[in-house]
C-alpha positions as CSV (number, residue, x, y, z in Angstrom):
1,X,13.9,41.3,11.2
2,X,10.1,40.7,11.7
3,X,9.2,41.6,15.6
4,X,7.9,38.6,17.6
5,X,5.0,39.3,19.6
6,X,5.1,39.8,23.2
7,X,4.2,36.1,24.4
8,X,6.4,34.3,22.0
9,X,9.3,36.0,24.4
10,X,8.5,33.9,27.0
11,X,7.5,30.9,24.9
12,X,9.7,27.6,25.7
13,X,12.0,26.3,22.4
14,X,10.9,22.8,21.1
15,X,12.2,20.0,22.1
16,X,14.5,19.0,19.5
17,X,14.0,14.6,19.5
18,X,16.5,12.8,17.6
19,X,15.1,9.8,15.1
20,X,14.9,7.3,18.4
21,X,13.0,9.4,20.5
22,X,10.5,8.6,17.6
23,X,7.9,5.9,17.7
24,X,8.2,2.8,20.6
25,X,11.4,2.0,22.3
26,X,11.7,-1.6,23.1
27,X,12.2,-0.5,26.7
28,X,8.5,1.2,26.6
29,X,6.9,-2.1,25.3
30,X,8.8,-4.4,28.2
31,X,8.1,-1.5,30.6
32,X,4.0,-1.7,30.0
33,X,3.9,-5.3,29.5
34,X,6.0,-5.9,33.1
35,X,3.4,-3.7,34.5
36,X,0.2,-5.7,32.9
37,X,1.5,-8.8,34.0
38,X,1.8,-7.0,37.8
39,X,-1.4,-5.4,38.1
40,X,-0.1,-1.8,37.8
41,X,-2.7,-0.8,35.5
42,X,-2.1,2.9,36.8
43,X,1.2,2.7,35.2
44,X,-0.1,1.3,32.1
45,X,-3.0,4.2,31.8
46,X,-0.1,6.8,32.3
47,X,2.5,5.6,30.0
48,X,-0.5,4.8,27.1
49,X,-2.4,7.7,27.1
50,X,1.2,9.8,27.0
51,X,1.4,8.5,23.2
52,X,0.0,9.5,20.0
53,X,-2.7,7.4,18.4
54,X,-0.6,6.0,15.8
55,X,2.1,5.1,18.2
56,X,-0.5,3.3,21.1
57,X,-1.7,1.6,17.8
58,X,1.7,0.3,17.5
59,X,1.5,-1.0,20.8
60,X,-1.3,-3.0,20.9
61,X,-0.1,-4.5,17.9
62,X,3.2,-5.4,19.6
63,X,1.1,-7.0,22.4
64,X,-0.1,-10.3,22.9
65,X,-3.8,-11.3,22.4
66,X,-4.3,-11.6,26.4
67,X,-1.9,-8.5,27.1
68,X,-4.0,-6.5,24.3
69,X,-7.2,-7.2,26.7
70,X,-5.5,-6.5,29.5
71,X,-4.5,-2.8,28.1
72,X,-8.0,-2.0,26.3
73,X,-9.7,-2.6,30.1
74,X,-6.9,-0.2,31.8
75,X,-7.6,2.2,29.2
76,X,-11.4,1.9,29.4
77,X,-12.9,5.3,28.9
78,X,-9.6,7.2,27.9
79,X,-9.0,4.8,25.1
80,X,-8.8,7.2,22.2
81,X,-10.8,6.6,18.9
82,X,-8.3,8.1,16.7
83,X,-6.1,4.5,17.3
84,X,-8.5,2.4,15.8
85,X,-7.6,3.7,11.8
86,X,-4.0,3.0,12.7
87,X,-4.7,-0.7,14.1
88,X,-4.2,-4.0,11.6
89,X,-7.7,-4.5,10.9
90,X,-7.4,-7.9,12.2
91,X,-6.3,-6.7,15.6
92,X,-9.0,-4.0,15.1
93,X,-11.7,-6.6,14.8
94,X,-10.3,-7.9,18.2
95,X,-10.0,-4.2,20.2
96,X,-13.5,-3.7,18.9
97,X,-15.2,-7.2,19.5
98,X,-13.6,-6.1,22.9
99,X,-14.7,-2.7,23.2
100,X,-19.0,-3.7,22.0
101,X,-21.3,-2.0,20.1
102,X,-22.5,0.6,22.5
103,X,-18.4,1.9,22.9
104,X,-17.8,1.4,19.6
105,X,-20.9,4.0,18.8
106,X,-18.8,6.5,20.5
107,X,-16.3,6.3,19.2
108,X,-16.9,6.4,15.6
109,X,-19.3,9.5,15.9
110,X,-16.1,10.9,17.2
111,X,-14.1,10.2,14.3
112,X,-13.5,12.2,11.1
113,X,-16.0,10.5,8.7
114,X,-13.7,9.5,6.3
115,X,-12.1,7.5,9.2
116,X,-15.1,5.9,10.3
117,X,-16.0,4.6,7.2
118,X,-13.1,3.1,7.1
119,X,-13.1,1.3,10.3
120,X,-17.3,1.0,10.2
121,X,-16.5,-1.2,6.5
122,X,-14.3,-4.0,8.0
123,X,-17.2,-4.8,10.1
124,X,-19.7,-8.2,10.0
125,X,-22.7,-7.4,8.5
126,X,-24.4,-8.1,11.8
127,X,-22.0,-6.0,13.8
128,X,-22.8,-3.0,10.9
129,X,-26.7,-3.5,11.6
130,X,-26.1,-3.1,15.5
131,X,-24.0,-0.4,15.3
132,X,-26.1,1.7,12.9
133,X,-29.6,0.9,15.0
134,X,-27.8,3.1,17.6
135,X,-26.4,5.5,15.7
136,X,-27.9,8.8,14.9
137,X,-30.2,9.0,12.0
138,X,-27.9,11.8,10.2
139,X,-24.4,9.7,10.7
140,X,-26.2,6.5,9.6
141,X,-27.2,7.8,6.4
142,X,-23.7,9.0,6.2
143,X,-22.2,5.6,6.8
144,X,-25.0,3.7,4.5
145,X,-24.1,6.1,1.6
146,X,-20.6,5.6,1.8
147,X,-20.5,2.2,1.7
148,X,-22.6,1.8,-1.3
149,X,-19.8,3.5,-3.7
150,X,-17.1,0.8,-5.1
151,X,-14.8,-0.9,-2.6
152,X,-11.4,1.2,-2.7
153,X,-13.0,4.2,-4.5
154,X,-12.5,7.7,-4.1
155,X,-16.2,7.5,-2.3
156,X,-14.6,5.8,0.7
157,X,-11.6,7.6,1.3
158,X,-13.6,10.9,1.1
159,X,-13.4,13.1,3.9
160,X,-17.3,14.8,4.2
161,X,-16.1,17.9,6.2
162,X,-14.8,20.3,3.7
163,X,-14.9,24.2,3.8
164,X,-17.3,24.9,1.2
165,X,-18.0,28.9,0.4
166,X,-20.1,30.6,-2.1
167,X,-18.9,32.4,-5.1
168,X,-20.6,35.9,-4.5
169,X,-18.7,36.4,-1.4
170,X,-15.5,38.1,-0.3
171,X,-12.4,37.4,1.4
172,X,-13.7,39.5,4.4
173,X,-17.2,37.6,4.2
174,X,-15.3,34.5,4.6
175,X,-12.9,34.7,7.6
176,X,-15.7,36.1,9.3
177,X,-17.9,32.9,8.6
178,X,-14.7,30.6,9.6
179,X,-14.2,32.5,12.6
180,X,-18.0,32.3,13.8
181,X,-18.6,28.1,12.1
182,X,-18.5,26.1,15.1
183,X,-18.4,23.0,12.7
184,X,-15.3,22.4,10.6
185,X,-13.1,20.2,9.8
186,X,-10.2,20.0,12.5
187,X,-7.6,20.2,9.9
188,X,-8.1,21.8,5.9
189,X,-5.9,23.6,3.2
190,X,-8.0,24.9,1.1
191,X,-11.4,26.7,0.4
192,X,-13.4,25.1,-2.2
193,X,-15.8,27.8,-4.3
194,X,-19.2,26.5,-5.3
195,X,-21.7,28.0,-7.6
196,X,-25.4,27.8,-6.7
197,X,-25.5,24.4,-8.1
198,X,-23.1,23.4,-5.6
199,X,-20.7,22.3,-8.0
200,X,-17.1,23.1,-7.3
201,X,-16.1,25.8,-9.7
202,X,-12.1,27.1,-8.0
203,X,-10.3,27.0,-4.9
204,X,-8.0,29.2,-2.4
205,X,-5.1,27.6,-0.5
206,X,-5.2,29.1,2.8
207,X,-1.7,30.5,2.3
208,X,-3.2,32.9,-0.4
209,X,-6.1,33.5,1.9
210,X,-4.1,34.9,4.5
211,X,-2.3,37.9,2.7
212,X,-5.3,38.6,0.4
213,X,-7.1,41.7,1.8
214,X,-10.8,41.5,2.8
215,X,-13.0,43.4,0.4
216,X,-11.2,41.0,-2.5
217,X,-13.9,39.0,-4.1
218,X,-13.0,35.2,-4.2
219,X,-13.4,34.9,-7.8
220,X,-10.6,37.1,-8.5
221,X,-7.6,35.3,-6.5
222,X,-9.5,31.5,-6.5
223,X,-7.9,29.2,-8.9
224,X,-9.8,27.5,-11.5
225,X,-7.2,25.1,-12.6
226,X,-8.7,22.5,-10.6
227,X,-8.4,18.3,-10.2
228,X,-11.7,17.1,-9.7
229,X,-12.6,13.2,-8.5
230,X,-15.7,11.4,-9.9
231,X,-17.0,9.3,-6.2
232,X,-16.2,6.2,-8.3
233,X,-12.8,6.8,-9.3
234,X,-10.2,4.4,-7.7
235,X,-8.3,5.2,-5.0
236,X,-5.1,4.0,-6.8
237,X,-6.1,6.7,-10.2
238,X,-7.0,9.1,-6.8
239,X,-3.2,8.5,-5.5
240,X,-1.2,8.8,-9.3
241,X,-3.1,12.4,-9.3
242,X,-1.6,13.6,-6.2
243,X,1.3,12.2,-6.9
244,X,1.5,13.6,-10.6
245,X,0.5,17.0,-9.6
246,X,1.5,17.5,-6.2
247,X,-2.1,18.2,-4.8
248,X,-2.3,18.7,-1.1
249,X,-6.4,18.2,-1.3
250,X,-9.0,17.6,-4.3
251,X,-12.6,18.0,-4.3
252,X,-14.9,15.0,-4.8
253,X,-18.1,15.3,-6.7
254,X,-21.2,12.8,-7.3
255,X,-22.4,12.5,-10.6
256,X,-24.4,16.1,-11.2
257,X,-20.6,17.3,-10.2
258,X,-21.9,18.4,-6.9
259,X,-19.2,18.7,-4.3
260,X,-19.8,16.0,-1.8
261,X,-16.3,15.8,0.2
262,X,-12.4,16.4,-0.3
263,X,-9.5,13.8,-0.3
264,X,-6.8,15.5,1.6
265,X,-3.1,14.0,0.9
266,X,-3.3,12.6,4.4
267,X,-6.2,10.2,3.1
268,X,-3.4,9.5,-0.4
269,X,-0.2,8.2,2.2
270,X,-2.8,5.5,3.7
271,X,-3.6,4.9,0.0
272,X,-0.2,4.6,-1.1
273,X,0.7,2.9,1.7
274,X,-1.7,0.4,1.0
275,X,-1.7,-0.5,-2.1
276,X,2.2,-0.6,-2.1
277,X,1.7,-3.4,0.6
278,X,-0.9,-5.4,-1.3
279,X,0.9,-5.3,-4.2
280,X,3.8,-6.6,-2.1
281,X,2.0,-9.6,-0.4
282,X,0.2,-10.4,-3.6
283,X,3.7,-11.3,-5.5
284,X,4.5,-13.5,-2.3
285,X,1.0,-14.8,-2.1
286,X,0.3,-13.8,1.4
287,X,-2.7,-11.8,2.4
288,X,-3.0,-8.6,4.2
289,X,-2.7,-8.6,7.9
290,X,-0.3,-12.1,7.4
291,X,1.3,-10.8,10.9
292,X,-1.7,-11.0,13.2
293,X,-4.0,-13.4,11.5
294,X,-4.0,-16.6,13.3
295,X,-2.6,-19.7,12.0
296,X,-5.0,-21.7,10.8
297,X,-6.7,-18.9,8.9
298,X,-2.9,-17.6,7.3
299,X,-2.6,-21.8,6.6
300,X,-5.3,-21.7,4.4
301,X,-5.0,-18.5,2.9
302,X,-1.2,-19.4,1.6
303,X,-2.5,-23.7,0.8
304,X,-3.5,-22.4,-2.7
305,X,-0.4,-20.2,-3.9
306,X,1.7,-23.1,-2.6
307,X,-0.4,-25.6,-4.7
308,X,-0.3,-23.4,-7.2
309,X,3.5,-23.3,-7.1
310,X,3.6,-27.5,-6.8
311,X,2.0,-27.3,-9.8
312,X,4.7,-25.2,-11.7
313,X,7.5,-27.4,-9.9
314,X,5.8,-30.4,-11.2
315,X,6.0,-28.7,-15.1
316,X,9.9,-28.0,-14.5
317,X,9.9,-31.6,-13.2
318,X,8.8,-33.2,-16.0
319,X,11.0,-31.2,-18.3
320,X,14.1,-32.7,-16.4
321,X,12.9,-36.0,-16.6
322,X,12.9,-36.0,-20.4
323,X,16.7,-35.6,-20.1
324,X,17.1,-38.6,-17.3
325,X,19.0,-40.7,-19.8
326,X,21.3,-37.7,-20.3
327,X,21.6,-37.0,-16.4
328,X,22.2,-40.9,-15.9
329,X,25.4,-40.4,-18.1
330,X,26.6,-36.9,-17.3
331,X,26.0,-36.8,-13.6
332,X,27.5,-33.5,-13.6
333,X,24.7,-31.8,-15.2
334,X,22.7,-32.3,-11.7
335,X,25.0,-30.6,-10.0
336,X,24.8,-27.5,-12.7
337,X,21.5,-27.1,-14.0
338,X,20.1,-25.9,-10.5
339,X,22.4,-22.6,-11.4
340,X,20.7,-22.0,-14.7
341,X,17.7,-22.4,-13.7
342,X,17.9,-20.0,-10.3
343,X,20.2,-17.4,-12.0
344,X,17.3,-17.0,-15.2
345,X,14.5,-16.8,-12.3
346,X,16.4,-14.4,-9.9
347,X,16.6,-12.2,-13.4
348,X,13.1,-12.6,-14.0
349,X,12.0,-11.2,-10.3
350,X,14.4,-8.0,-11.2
351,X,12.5,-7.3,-14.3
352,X,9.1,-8.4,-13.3
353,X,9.7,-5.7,-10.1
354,X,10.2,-3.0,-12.2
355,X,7.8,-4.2,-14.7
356,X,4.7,-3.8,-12.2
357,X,6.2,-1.1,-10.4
358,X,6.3,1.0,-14.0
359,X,2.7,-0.1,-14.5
360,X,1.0,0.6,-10.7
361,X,2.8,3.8,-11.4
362,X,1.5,4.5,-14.9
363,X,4.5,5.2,-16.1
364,X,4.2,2.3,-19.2
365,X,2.8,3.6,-21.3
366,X,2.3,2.6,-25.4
367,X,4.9,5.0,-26.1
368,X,7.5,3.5,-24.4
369,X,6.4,0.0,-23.9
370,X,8.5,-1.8,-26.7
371,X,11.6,0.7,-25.6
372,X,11.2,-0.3,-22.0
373,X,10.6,-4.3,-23.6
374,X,13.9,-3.8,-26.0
375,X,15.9,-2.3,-22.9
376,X,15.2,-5.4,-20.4
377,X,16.0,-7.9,-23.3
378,X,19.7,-6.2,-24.2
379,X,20.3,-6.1,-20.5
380,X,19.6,-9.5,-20.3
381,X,22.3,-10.1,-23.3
382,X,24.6,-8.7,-21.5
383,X,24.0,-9.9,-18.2
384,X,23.6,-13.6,-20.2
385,X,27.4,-12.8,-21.6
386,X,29.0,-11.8,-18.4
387,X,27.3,-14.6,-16.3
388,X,28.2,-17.6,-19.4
389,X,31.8,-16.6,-19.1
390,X,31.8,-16.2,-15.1
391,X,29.8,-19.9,-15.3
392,X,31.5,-21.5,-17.8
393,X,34.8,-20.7,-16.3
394,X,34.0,-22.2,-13.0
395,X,32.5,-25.1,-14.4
396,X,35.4,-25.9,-17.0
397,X,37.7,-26.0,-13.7
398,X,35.3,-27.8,-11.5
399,X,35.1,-30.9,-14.1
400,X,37.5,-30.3,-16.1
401,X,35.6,-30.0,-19.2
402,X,35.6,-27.4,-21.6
403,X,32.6,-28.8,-23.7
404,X,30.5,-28.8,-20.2
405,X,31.7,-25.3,-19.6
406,X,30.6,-23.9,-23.2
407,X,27.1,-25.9,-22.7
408,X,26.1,-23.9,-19.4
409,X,27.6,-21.0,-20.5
410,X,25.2,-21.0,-23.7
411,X,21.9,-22.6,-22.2
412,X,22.9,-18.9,-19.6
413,X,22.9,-16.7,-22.1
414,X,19.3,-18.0,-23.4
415,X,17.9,-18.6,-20.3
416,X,19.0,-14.5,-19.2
417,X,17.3,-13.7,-22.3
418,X,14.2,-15.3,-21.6
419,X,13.8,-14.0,-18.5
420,X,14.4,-10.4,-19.5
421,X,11.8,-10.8,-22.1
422,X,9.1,-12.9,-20.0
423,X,9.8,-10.4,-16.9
424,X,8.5,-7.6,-19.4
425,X,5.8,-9.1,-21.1
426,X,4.1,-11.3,-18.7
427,X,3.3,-8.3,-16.3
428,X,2.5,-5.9,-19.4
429,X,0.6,-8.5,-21.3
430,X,-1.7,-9.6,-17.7
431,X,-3.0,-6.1,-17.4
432,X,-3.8,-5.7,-20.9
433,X,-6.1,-8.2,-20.1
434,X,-7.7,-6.7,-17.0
435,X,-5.4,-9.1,-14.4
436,X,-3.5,-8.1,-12.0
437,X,0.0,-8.6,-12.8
438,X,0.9,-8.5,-9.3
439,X,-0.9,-11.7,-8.5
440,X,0.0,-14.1,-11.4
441,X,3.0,-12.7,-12.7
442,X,6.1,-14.5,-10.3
443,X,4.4,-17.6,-10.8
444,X,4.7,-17.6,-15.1
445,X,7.8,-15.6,-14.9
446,X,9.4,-18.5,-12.5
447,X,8.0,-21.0,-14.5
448,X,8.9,-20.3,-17.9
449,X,12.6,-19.2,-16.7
450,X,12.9,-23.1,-14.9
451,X,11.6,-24.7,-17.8
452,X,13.3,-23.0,-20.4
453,X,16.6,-23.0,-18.1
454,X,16.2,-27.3,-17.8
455,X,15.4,-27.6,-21.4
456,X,18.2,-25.2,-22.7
457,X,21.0,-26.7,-20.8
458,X,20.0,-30.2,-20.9
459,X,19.4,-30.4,-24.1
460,X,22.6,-28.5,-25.1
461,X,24.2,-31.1,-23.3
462,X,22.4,-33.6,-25.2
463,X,23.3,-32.9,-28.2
464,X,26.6,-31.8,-27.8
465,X,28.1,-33.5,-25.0
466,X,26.5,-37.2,-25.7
């Protein structure tokens, strides 16, 4: 058993939290909002600055717009700069319209640069041109030069502190140099080695760097089986590389392959996280930030998708009304068809999930496209099948009707077909053409399954039931 050193006999355990001590209890938000509305601002400074950024983000968010002043002023100079890459960035635009240029100056030269840029980008232009008139010439350049690579590029997301160390040296050579560099990053894995060109040519995990002896060379333990990022690559090719290889950090390097930064996997959850939620709000048709935006601005941004969607109605309308003879006659098919219709879309939404899922996570590929196509299609068949006899049944005992029951039960089966094979190939066939599936894809996959449902099953009962 390995002997603890002196100290860590007297050291307190951790506190062991269970999963509620975690985040913000309900009782802590009507706690700091009873004391805002009573004046206790000491209370309120207390409790705050007791939480971690991401959790005090989380509060403001929870507050209302007049309680989020109110707790910005209390905090005044002890509000914490590391909340503002946690924030919403529409209830970031109101901390910091709050907060001015001069504070807001601050407190992104406090900030990692990686997080700056993040927060310095959802600026007005005119708020950017203030900010960087004050700033120092050095973290200006920084800022311009990171916001002239591609929106959502590897460029932004790049942290610029990385542990950068030459080739000829050795182990011993560089803990001395990390022990005496008073300027490095606050958190790193790894130690990049760079030729005299600068460009990145191995790295050491830390972990290996610690039970290496000192007169080592780096070049002998360094690994040269390295994932390097172009500054233009997109943040979503950035993410399926960590995620593919398991990287905890990778080098970034402009284009004479000089290393400029690192993307740490810290960086790749905020990435992840992202783009998982904007895929999400594009297949409703919401926009980002839907939950703090105010109401005439999230009116206008849904108006479209919802004309949009009146249009498609209008398409599955006019089907219907070809078949209002055979309604007029047979008013139980107005009772039925609604089922066709919403069991064929519901299908649809299944496939279509996976379908862009399987594509923002590259695993479609040409190889097993038409499998992954064939697969959806006989599931359909068979979920067509089960669903005919289950609707069929019910509706041969509601009317009393066999015929009626055979006609849904057949327009099912096609319609479940359909929507297996338009849930596949609407999504695949959108990004073959450069769209994003995840923006137009509910809207044809609905719309086909309605009209095809309507047309099936009406004019089944047309012909057969007339």
């Amino acid at each position: 058993m390995t002997e603890q050193p002196p100290a860590a006999e007297h050291a307190e355990p951790p506190v062991i939290e269970s999963e509620e001590d975690y985040g913000l209890s309900a009782e802590l938000i009507h706690a700091i909002e009873d004391a805002l509305e009573t004046g206790h601002g000491d209370v309120v400074l207390e409790r705050a600055t007791e939480l971690h950024e991401a959790d005090l983000a989380d509060l403001l968010e929870s507050l209302t717009h007049d309680e989020r002043r109110q707790l910005v002023e209390v905090l005044g100079g002890a509000f914490d700069p590391e909340v503002l890459p946690y924030l919403d960035a529409a209830v970031r635009e109101e901390v910091i319209d709050q907060l001015g240029p001069q504070r807001l100056v601050g407190l992104l030269s406090a900030l990692h640069s990686d997080d700056a840029v993040e927060v310095f980008a959802d600026l007005d232009e005119e708020f950017q041109h203030r900010i960087l008139t004050a700033l120092p010439q050095a973290y200006r350049h920084l800022l311009e030069e990171s916001l002239s690579y591609p929106e959502d590029s590897a460029g932004r997301i790049m942290q610029r502190e990385v542990v950068v160390i030459p080739s000829a040296w050795t182990l011993g050579e560089t803990i001395d140099y990390l022990r005496a560099a008073e300027d490095l990053p606050d958190d790193f894995y790894d130690l990049y080695i760079v030729n005299p060109k600068h460009h990145p040519i191995g790295f050491i995990p830390l972990s290996r760097a610690l039970r290496t002896r000192r007169p080592v060379r780096l070049t002998e333990i360094m690994e040269t089986d390295m994932k390097v990022i172009p500054l233009t690559m997109d943040q979503e090719e950035v993410a399926y590389l960590f995620h593919q290889y398991g990287l905890v950090s990778a080098p970034v390097v402009d284009e004479a392959g000089r290393l400029v930064g690192v993307v740490t996997v810290d960086d790749v959850v905020d990435v992840i996280h992202e783009e998982a939620e904007e895929d999400i709000m594009k297949l409703a048709g919401v926009i980002e930030g839907d939950l703090y935006t105010a109401m005439l601005a999230t009116t206008r941004a849904r108006f479209p998708w919802l004309v949009v969607n009146l249009a498609t109605a209008i398409v599955a309308s006019i089907v219907i009304s070809l078949f209002e003879a055979t309604i007029q006659q047979v008013v139980a098919l107005a009772v039925l068809m609604p089922i066709v219709a919403s069991m064929g879309g519901n299908a649809g939404t299944q496939t279509l999930t996976v379908a862009v899922r399987a594509l923002a996570m590259k695993d479609l590929t040409e190889a097993n496209t038409r499998r992954f196509v064939g697969k959806e299609i006989l599931i359909g068949v068979a979920n067509g099948v089960l669903f005919a006899a289950l609707a069929g049944l019910v509706a041969w005992i509601w009317f009393d009707w066999p015929a009626l029951g055979l006609v849904i039960a057949a327009a099912m089966v096609v319609n479940m077909i359909v929507a297996g094979f338009s849930g596949t190939l609407v999504p695949i066939g959108l990004d073959r053409l450069g769209v994003d599936p995840a923006i137009a894809s509910s809207v044809f996959v609905t719309t086909v399954t309605d009209v095809v449902g309507f047309f099936a099953f009406l004019g089944l009962a047309a012909a057969f039931l007339l």
